[in-house]
N, C-alpha and C positions, 0 to 999 in steps of 0.2 A: 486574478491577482492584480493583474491592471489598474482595474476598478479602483482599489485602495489609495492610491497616489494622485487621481484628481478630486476625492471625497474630500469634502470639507467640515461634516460634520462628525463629531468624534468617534460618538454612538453608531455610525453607518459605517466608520471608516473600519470600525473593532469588528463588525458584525461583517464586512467583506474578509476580512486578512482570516477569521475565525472559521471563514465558510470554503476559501481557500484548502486552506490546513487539512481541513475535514473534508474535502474533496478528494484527497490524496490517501483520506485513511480508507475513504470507500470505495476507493480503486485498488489498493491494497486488499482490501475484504472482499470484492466480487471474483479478482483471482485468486482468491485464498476456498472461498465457493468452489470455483470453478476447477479446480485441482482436484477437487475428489468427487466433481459433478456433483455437486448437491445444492437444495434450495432452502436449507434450513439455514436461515441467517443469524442464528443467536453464536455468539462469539466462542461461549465455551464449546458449543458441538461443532462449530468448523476449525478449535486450535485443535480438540480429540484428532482431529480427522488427517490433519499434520506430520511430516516428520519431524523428529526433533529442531531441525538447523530453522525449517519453517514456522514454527511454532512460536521457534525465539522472535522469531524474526517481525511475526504477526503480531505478538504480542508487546513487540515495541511499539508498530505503527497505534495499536488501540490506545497505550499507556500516555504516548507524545502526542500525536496528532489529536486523537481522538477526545479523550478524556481532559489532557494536560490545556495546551493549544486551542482545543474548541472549547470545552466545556467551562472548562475555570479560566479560560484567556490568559495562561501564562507561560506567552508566546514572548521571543524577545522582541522587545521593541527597538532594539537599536540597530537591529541589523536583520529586517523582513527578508525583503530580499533575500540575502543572500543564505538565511537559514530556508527560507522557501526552494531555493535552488536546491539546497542538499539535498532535502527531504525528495523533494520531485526525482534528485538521483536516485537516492536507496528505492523510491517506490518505484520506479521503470526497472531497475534490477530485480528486485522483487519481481514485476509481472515475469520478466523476459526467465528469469531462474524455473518460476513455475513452471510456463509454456515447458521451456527447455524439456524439464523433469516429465511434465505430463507427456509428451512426445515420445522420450524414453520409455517410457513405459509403457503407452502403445507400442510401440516395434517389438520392444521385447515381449508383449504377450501377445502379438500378432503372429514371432519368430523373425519378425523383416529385419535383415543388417543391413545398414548401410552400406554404402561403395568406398566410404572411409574406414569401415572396420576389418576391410580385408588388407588393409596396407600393412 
């Protein structure tokens, strides 16, 4: 994202900020894969694969990032930055939610409780 603020030419500067954006949607989309261990990457069989709250959730990153932001560039220009920061929030919550959830789910079909769940 760096990149975009010493670019001087318009066409390079849209094609960083655009690649950015869309960096974020595919870090969204490997752990959206990786939540139900799969390597099928077409969009509609890893939202199937989903629970509801993540599904919403993935289906925003494709709509904004992906499609909106990368593909038709209508991204705001008045304020990159700090809409990039958002976005970088909701995606690390995203990841951190999944792991969270995928971990849960191992212990519980392992039987392991944690040392918090006796308190």
């Amino acid at each position: 994202m760096e990149l975009y603020k010493v670019e001087e030419d318009p066409t390079t500067r849209d094609r960083l900020v655009r690649e950015a954006f869309d960096g974020l949607f595919h870090a969204a989309r490997l752990a959206s894969m990786a939540y139900p261990s799969t390597e099928v990457a077409r969009w509609s069989a890893i939202k199937a694969q989903l629970p509801h709250l993540h599904k919403v959730a993935f289906d925003n990153f494709i709509k904004a990032l992906h499609i909106k932001y990368f593909y038709n560039g209508e991204y705001p220009r008045d304020r990159i930055e700090g809409e990039f920061k958002r976005w970088l929030k909701l995606t690390e919550e995203y990841v951190d939610r999944l792991e969270s959830d995928t971990r849960m789910r191992k212990d519980h079909a392992s039987g392991y409780r944690s040392p918090q769940s006796h308190l």
